[in-house]
N, C-alpha and C positions, 0 to 999 in steps of 0.2 A: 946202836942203842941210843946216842946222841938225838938220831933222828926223827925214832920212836919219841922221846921225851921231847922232843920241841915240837911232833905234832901234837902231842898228850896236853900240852901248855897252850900251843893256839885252840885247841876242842874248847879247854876248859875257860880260857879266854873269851871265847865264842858266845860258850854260854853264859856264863854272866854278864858280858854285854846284853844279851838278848834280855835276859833277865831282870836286868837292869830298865830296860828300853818299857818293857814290859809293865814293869810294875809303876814308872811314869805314867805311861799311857793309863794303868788302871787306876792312877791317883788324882785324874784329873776330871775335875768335878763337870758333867754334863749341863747345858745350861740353854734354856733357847728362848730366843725374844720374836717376837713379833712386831714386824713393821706396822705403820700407819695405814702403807699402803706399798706401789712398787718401790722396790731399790731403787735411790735416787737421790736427790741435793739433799730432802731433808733429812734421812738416814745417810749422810756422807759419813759420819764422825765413826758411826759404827764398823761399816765397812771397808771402809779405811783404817780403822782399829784391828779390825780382825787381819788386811791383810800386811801391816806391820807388826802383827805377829803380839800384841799388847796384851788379850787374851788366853794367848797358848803361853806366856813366859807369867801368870796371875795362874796358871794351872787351871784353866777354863775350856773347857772342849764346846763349842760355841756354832749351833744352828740356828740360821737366818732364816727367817719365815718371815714371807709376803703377807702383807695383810689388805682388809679391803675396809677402809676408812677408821677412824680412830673409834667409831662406835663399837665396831664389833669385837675391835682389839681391845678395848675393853674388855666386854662380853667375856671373850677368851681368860682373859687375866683374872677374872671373876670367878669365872669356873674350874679356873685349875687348868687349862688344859695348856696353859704357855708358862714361862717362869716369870719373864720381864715385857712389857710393852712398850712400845712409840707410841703415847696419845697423844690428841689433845687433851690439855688439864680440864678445861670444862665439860668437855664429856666423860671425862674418868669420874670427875666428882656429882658427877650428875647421875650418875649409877650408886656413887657410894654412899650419897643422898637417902636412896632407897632401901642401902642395906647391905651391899654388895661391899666384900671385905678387901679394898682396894685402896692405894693408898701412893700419892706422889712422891717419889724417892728425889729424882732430879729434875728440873729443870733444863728443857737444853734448848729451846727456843722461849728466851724469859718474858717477852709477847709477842702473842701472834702478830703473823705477818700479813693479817688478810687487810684488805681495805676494797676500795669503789675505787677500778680502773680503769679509764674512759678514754677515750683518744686523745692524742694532746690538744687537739682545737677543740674539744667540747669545751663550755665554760664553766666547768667544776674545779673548782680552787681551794673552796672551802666549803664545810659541810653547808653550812646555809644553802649552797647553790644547789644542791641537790632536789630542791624544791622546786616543784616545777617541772622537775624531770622523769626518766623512765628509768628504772635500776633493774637488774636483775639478782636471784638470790635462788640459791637453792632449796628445795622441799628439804625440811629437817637438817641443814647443814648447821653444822657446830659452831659458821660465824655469825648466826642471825641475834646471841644474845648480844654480840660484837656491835654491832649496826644498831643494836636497840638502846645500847647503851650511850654510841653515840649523838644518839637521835636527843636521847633525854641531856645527855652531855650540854648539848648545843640547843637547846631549846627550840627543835628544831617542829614544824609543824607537822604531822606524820600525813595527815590527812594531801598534803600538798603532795607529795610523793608517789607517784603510780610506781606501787611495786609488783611483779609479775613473779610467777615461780618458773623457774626453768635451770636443765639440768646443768651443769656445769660443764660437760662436754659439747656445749653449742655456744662457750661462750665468744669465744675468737671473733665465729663466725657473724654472732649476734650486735658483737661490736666492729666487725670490720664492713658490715652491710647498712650499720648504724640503724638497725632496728630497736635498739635501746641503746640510754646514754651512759651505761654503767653499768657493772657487772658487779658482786664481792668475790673477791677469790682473793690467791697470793700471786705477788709478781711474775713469778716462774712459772705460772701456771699460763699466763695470758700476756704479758710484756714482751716475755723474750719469743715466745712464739712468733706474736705477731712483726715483732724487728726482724724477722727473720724471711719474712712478707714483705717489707719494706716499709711497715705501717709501725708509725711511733704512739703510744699510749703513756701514760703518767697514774701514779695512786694517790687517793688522800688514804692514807694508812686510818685505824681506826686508834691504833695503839699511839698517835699522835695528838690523837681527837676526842680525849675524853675515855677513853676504853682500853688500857692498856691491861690487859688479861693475859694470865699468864697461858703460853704454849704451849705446845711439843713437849712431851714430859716422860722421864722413865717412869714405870709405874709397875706395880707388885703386888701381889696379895699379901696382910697384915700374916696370916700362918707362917707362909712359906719363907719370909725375912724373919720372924723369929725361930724357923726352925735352922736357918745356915746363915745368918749374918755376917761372916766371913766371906765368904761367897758374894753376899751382894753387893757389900763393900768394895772387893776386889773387882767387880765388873764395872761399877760405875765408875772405879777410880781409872780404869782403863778407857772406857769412854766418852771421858772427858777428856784424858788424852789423845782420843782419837777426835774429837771436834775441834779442839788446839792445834792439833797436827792438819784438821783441814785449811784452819787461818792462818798457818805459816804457808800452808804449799797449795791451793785449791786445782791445779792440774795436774799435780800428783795425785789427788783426790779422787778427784775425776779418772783418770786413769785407770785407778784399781777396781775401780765402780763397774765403770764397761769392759774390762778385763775378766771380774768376778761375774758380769750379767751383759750379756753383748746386746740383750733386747733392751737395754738399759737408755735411756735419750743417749745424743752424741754427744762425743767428747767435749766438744764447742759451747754446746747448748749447757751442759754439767757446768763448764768454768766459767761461763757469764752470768748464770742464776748464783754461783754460788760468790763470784768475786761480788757482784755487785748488787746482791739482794741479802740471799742466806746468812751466808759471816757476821755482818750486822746485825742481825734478829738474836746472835747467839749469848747478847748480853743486853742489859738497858742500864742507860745513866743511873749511877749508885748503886751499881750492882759492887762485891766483892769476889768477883771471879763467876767460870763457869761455872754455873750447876745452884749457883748463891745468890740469887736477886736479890733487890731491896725489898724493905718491909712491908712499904708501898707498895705495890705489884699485888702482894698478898690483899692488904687492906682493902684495896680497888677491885681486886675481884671477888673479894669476900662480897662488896656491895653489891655488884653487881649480880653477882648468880643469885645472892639473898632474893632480890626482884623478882628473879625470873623462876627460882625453883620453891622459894619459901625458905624458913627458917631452915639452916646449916647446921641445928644442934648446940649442947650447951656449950660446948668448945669452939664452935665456928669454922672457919676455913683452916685453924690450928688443926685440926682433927682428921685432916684429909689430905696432912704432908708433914714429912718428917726429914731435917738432914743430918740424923743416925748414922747414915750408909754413905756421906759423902766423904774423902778425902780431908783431914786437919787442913793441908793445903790445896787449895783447890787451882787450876790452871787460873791465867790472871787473862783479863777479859781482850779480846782484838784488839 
């Protein structure tokens, strides 16, 4: 009888654990973001969020989608068809410009990191020098309002400047063959490659140079943050701790990157972009932590897209970011 009743108590044991298990799992709000682009240095924070578990303990059940440049991930967060994206801010708001119900929640590259990067013996030092020279830039790429900015920044002559369009997958090549003296991209795109070549390169950043615009941005449709504000709150508050957590450890970082995506760059390549490029980008002088730039930052690029896209509306660049959805405390800067 004894027996009977002690299996009767592990069954029923059983099932309520399951049950238990269960109704977890059904309580855990579905969520999916959309990369910039491949899993990589600049979505470190995430993915490393995710595999410390930061996510799943916020009750977030969390799919990672690849994206193909910050345009279309837009697009996507436009549409409804993602929850959260990795963009760049100038082109999130360069859609939500035109009507598109989009809207920057965090900040997580507070400016971009693109700049003109030339070999170290070309004589480019400072924007002036650019003059004279041959740069390269991509057709429709998100840095050219970057470069125009700095151009006006620096009063610099445009006309002097032979600018060429070409695609950003030829840039290595274009600057290791020295068929042009300058490229725009981000370090990691073309420095650490080519160091790896044995070919040393330098940038003038743009965000040093008159144009410090705001980055990399989590971004959201205005609906869908007033329809679960709990939810987004708890994501970003997570993913700040997941870019925190890549400035304490950037090899651990790394790690979980090419563990979770093995077509992912190598381990090597992940911890020298992120130690000595990335990490830095993730805050600017006077910021107040992740995800919280200075005011500045705002203002600067208010100016700047104003130029390039036209008036921003009666609100301005206020109208196209909101920190509703950030942590009271926000992680404190590198």
């Amino acid at each position: 009888m004894g027996n009977v009743k002690n299996r009767y108590r592990t069954a029923v044991a059983g099932i309520v654990l399951t049950f238990a298990m269960s109704s977890d799992a059904m309580s855990a709000d579905d969520l999916k973001v959309t990369l910039n682009w491949l899993p990589g240095q600049a979505s470190a924070g995430i993915i490393y969020a995710d595999a410390l578990g930061y996510y799943r303990d916020a009750g977030i059940n969390l799919t990672i989608e690849p994206g193909k440049g910050s345009g279309t991930t837009s697009q996507l967060v436009a549409a409804g068809n993602t929850d959260v994206g990795l963009a760049n801010g100038p082109s999130a708001i360069s859609i939500a410009v035109k009507g598109a119900p989009v809207k920057i929640i965090a900040p997580i590259y507070q400016a971009a990191q693109w700049g003109m990067i030339s070999l170290k013996d070309t004589p480019i030092r400072t924007p002036k020098d650019l003059e004279g020279k041959t740069v390269a830039i991509p057709p429709g790429g998100a840095d050219i309002p970057l470069f125009e900015a700095m151009v006006t920044a620096n009063n610099l002559d445009k006309s002097k400047i032979n600018i060429v369009s070409a695609d950003a997958a030829t840039y290595i090549s274009l600057l290791a063959e020295k068929k042009v003296d300058a490229v725009s991209e981000a370090p990691t795109e073309v420095i650490v490659p080519l160091a790896e070549q044995g070919v040393e390169a330098k940038i003038l950043y743009y965000k040093d140079n008159g144009a410090p615009l705001v980055g990399l941005s989590l971004i959201a449709r205005e609906d869908k943050l007033k329809e679960n504000p709990d939810l987004y709150k708890m994501f970003v508050e997570a993913t700040l701790k997941g870019y925190a957590a890549v400035a304490k450890d950037p090899s651990a970082a790394a790690e979980a990157i090419v563990k979770a995506y093995p077509d992912a760059e190598s381990k090597k390549r992940l911890v020298e972009g992120l130690t000595k490029y990335e990490v830095s980008g993730y805050c600017m002088e006077g910021a107040n932590g992740l995800g919280r730039p200075p005011e500045q930052l705002w203002k600067v690029t208010e100016t700047v897209l104003s130029s390039n896209l036209g008036s921003l509306g009666d609100q301005g660049i206020k109208g196209y970011y909101t920190e509703d959805y950030l942590p009271s405390e926000v992680p404190s800067c590198p």
